[in-house]
C-alpha positions as CSV (number, residue, x, y, z in Angstrom):
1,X,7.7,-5.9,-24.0
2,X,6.2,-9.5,-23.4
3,X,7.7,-9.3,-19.9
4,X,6.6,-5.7,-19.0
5,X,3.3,-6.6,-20.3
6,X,2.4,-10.0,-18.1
7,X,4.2,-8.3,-15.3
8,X,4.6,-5.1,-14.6
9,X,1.3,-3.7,-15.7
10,X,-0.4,-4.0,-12.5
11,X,2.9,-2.9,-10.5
12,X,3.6,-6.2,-8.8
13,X,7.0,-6.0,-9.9
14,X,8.3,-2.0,-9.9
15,X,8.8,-1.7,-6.4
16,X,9.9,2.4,-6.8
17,X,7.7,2.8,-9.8
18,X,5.6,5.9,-9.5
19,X,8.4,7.6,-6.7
20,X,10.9,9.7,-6.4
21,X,13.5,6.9,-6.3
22,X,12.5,5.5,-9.9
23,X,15.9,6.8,-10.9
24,X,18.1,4.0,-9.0
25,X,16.2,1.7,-10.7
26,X,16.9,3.2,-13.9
27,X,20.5,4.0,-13.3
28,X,21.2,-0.1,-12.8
29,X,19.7,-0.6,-16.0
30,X,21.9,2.2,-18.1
31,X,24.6,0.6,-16.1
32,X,23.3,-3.5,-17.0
33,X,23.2,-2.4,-20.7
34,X,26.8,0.2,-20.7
35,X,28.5,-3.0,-19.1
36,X,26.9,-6.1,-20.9
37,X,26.7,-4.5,-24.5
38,X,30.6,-3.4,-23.9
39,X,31.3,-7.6,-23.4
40,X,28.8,-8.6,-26.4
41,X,31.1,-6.1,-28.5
42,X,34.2,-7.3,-26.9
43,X,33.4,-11.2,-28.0
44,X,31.5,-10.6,-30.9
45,X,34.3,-8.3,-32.6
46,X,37.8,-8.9,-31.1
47,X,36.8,-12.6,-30.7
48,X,34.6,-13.1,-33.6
49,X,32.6,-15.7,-30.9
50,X,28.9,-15.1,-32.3
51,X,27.2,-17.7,-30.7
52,X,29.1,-16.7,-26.9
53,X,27.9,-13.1,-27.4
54,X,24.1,-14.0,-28.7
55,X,24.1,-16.0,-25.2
56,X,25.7,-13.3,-23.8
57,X,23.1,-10.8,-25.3
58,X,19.9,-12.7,-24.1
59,X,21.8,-12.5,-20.4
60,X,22.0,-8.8,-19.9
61,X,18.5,-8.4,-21.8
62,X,17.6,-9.9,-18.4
63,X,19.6,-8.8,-15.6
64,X,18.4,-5.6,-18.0
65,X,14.5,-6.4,-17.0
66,X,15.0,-6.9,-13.4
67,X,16.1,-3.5,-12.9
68,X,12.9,-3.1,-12.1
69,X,12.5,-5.3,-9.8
70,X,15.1,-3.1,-7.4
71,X,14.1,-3.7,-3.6
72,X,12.9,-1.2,-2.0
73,X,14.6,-1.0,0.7
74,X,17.9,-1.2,-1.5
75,X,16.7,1.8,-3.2
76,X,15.9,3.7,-0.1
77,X,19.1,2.9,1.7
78,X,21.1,4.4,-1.5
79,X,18.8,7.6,-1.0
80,X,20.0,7.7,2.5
81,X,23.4,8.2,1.7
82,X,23.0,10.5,-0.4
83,X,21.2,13.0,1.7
84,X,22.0,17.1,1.3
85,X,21.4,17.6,5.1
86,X,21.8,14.4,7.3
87,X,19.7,14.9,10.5
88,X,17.1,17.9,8.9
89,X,14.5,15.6,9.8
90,X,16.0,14.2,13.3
91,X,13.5,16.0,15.1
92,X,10.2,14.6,13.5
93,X,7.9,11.7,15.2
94,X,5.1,10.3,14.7
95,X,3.0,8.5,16.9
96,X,-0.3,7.5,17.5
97,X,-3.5,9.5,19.4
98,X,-5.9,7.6,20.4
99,X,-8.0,10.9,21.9
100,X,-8.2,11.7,18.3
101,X,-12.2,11.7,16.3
102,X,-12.8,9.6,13.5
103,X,-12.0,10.8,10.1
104,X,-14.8,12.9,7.9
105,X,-14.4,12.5,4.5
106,X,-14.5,16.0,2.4
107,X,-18.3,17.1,2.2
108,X,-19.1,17.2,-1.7
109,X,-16.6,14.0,-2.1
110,X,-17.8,10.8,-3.4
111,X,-17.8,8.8,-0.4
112,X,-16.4,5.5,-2.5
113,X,-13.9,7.1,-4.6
114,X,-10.8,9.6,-4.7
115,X,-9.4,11.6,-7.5
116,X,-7.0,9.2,-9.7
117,X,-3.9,10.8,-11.2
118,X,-5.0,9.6,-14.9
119,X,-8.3,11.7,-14.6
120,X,-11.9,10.5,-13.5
121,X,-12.5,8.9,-10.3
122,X,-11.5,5.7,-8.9
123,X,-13.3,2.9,-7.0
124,X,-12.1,3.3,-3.3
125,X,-14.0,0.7,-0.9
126,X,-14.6,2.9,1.8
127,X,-16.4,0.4,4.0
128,X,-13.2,-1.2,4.4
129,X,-10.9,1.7,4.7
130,X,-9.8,3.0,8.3
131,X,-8.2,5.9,8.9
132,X,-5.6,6.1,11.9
133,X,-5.2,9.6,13.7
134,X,-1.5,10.1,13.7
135,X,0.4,13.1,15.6
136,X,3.1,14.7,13.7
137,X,6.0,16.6,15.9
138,X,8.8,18.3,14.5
139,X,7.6,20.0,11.4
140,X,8.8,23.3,10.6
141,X,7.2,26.3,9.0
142,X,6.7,26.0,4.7
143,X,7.9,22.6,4.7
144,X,6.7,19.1,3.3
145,X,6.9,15.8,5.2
146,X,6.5,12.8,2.2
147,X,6.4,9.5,2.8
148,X,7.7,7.5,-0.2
149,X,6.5,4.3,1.3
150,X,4.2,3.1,4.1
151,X,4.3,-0.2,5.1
152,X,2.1,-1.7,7.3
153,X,2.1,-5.2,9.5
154,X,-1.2,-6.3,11.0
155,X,-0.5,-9.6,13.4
156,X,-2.5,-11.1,16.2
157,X,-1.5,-11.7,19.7
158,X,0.0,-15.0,18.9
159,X,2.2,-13.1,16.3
160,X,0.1,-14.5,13.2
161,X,0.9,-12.5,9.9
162,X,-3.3,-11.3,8.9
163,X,-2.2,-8.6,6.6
164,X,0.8,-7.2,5.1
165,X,0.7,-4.3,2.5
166,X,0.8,-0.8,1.8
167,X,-1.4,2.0,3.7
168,X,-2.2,5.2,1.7
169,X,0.4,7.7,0.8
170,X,1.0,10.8,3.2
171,X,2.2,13.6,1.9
172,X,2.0,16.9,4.7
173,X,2.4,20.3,4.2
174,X,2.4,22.8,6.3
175,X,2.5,26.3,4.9
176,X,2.2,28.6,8.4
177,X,2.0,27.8,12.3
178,X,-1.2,29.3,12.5
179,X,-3.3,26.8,10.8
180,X,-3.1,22.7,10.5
181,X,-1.1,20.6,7.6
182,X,-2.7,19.5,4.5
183,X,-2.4,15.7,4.0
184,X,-3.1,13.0,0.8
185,X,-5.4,10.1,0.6
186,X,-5.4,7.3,-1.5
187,X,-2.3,6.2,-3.4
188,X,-0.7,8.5,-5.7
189,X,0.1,6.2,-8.8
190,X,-3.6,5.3,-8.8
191,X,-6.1,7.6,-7.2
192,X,-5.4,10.5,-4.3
193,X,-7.0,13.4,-2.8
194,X,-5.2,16.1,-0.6
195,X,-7.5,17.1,2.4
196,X,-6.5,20.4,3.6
197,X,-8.3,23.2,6.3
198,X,-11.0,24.2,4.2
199,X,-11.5,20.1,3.7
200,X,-12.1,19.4,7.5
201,X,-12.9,21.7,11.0
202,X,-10.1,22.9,12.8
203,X,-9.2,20.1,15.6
204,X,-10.4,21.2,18.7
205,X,-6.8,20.9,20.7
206,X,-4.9,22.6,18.0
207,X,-2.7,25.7,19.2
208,X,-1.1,27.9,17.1
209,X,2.6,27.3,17.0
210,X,2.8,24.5,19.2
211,X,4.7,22.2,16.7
212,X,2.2,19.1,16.3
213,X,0.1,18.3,13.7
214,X,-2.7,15.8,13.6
215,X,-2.7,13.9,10.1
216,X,-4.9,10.9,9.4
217,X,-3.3,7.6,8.3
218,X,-5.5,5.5,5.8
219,X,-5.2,1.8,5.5
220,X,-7.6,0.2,2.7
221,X,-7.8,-3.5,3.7
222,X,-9.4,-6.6,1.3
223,X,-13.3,-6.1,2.4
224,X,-13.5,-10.1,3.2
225,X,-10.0,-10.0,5.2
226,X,-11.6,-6.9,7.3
227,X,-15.0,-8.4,7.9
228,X,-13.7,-10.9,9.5
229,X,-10.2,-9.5,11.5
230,X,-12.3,-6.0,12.7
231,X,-13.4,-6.4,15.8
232,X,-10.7,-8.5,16.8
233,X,-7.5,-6.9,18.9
234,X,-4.2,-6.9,16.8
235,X,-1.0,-5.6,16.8
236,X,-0.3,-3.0,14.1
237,X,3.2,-1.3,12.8
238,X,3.5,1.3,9.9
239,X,6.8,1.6,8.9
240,X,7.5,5.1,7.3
241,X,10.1,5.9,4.3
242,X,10.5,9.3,4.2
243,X,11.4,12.3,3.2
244,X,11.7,15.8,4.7
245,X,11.9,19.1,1.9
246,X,12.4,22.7,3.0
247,X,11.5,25.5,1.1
248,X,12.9,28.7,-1.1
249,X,10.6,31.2,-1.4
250,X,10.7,33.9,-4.6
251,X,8.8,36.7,-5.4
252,X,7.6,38.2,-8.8
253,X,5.4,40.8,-10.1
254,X,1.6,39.7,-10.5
255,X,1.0,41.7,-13.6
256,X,4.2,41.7,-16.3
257,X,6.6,40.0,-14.2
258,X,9.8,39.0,-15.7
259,X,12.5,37.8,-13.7
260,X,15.5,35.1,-13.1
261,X,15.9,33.3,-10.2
262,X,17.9,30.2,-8.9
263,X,16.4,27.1,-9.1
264,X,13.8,28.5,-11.1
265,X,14.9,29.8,-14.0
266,X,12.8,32.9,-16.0
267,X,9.4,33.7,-15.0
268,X,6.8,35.6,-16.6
269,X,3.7,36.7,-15.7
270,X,0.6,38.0,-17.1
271,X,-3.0,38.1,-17.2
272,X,-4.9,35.3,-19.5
273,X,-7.4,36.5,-22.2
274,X,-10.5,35.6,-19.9
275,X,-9.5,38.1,-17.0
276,X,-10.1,35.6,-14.8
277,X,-6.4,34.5,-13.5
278,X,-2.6,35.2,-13.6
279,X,-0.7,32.7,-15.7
280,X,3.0,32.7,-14.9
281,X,5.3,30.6,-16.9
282,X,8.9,29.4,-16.2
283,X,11.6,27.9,-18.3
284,X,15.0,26.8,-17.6
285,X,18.2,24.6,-18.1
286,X,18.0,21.7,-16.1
287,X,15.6,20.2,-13.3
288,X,11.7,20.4,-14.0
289,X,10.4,21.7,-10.7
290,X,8.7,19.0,-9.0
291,X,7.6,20.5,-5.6
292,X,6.2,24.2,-5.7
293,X,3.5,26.1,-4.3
294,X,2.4,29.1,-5.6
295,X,-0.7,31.9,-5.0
296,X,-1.2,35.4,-5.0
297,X,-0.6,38.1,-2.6
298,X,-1.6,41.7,-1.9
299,X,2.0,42.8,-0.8
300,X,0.6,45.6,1.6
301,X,-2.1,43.8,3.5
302,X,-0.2,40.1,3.3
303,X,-3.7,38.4,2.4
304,X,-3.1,35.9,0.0
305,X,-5.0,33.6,-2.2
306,X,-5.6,29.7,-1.3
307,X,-2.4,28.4,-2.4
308,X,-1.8,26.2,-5.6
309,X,0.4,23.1,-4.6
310,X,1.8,20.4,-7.0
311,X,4.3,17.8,-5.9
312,X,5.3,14.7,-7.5
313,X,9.1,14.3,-5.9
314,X,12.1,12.7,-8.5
315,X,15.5,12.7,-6.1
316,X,17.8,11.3,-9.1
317,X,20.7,13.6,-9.0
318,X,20.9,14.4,-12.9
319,X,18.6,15.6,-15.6
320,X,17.1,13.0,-18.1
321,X,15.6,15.0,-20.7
322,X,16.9,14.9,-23.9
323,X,13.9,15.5,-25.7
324,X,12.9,17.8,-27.6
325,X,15.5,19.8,-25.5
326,X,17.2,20.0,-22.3
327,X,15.2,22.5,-21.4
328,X,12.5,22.4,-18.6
329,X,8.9,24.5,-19.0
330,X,6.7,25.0,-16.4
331,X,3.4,26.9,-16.1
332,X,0.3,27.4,-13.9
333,X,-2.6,29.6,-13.5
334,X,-3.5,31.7,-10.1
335,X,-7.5,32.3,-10.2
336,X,-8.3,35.8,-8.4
337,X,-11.8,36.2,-10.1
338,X,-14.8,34.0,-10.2
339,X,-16.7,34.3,-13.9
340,X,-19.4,32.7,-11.7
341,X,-19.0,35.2,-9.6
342,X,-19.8,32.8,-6.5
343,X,-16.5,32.8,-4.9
344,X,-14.7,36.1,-3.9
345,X,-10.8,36.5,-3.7
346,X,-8.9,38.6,-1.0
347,X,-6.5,39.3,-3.8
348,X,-8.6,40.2,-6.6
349,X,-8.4,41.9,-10.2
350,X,-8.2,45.8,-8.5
351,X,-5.4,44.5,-5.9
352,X,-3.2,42.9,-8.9
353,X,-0.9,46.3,-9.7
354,X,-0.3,45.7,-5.8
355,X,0.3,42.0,-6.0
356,X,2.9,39.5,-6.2
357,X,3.3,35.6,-7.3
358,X,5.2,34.2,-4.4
359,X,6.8,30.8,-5.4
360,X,7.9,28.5,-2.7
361,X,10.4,25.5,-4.6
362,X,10.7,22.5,-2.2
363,X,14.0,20.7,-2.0
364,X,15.0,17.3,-0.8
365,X,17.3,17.5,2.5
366,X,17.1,14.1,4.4
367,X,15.5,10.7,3.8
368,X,14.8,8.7,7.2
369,X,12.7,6.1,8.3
370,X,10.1,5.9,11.0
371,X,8.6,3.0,13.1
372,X,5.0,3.4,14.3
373,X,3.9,0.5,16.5
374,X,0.3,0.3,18.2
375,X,0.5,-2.7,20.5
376,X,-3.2,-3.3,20.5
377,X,-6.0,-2.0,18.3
378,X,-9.3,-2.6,17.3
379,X,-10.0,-2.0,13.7
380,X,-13.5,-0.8,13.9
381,X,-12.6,1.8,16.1
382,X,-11.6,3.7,13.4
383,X,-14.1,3.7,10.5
384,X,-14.2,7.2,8.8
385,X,-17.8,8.3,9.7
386,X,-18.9,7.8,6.5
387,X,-18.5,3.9,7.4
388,X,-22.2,3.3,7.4
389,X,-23.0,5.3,4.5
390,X,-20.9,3.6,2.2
391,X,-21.3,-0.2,3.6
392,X,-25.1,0.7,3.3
393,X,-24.5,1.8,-0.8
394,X,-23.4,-1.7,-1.2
């Protein structure tokens, strides 16, 4: 407890903490304790040798603790390996576009803070925070591009080490061909905020179908280390860990649905008390699902609801829940009326006996790495326009 306290509070030392490949880390320490507590019994009761197997004991309690400490890299490589569909993801780049605009934060959004995961808002130094315009090629229809890690190098033309660290996590979606991704800022574990098409204005070059996305790569720098490196040309490399998931799609009833799919388990459906949304619960044997998307649609017409999107990714390949059962339950709400009434709904409550849920479950199938190199950059180049605004609030 001592050692978790001093140490791993603050995440300096759980390198997959707060990712989908927690579980590797885990699985060394069931293994650290199955094999050391199996030699403490060995000496301690077919020997009789206490003081060997107290030594003993205090050994694995700390090969035990640096299960956390599993390199990342390590981790990632086992992932690998273990991919469902080796080369899913062989067609995907990412490079950089310097034709692209500066980023625009969200209007409405706090221009010095994102969302954190534990509720509230969190502190987000947007006066040092550049966001890089990054071209994504590759990405098919309903699927999701996450990158576990992103690593970034920052050196000068001698080759001088200025920075080296972590630049925001990207997560992209992309639901249809006929409008851009959705993409995160901020880190996950601490404070994020997805930006999606209603967030910013269509960029002017997209087309329809054409296969690349632009996405916007933030990298919050130490405001004294960027006063003084931003106007200064450097060489900058983002190196990607990632991970490509595909989609099922399923369909049920809008209004007293009840139905068992794969993956899934049963559904129900029904309207909540307020009449203002469709609550659909799941429950099943096994995996919780941790990638889904779900909204409304007028079967007929196709027009749908804006979509309801969760994803926090776990690729161990077992199920860890023991309690208070093995069993997995899932629920969320789809809003098609405004007690406002200030928003309006293309699916709304007289096109429900027409509706359906439609539930797309998101599946690992490779893990790959990227290398993103820009030879020479100027870091001021790419303040989000909000740059002034929130230097001046200081």
């Amino acid at each position: 407890m001592v050692f978790q306290i001093l140490f791993n509070s603050h995440g300096q030392i759980v390198t997959v903490a707060g990712t989908g490949l927690f579980w590797v880390g885990e699985l060394t320490m069931a293994a650290v304790i199955l094999v050391g507590s199996s030699g403490v019994l060995t000496i301690q009761y077919f020997r009789r040798k206490t003081i060997p197997a107290r030594w003993l004991m205090a050994v694995v309690a700390f090969v035990f603790l640096l299960g956390y400490m599993v390199p990342w890299h390590f981790a990632f490589a086992v992932e690998q390996r273990l991919s469902p569909l080796p080369g899913a993801g062989s067609a995907i780049t990412a490079k950089f576009d310097p034709s692209g605009s500066k980023f625009r934060l969200p209007e409405g959004m706090n221009h010095n803070s994102v969302f954190s995961a534990r509720g509230g808002e969190l502190t987000r130094d947007e006066a040092s925070t550049i966001y890089l315009p990054i071209r994504i090629a590759g990405l098919r229809e309903s699927t999701v591009l996450n990158a576990d890690r992103a690593e970034v190098l920052l050196t000068t033309a001698e080759g001088r080490i200025v920075y080296q660290g972590r630049a925001d996590d990207l997560l992209v979606r992309k639901d249809t061909d006929l409008q851009p991704v959705s993409f995160d800022i901020g880190l996950r574990s601490f404070g994020w905020r997805e930006i999606g098409s209603p967030d910013m204005a269509v960029p002017k070059d997209f087309v329809p179908g054409r296969g690349e996305e632009l996405v916007y790569q933030g990298l919050p720098l130490p405001r004294n280390l960027y006063e003084r490196i931003k106007d200064q040309p450097l060489h900058l490399e983002i190196n990607y860990s990632l991970t490509l998931l595909d989609s099922s799609t399923y369909n049920i009833s809008a209004l007293g649905g009840d139905i068992l799919m794969p993956a899934v388990g049963r559904c129900r459906t029904q309207m909540d008390d307020d009449g203002d949304d469709i609550q659909l619960r799941c429950i099943q044997a096994g995996r919780k699902l941790d990638c889904v998307a779900a909204f409304l649609e007028h079967a007929p017409s196709g027009r749908h609801n804006p979509i309801s999107f969760s994803c926090w990714p776990n690729y161990a390949p077992y199920s860890a829940q023991y309690t208070p059962d093995s069993l997995m339950r899932s629920q969320g709400a789809l809003r098609f009326r405004d007690l406002s009434g200030l928003a309006k709904y293309p699916v709304d409550g007289s096109r429900l006996p027409e509706s359906r849920v439609v539930l797309r479950i998101y599946q690992p199938q490779e893990h790959f790495t990227r290398r993103l190199v820009i030879p020479e950059i100027h870091l001021s180049d790419w303040e989000s326009l909000e740059h002034d605004l929130g230097a001046a609030s200081r």
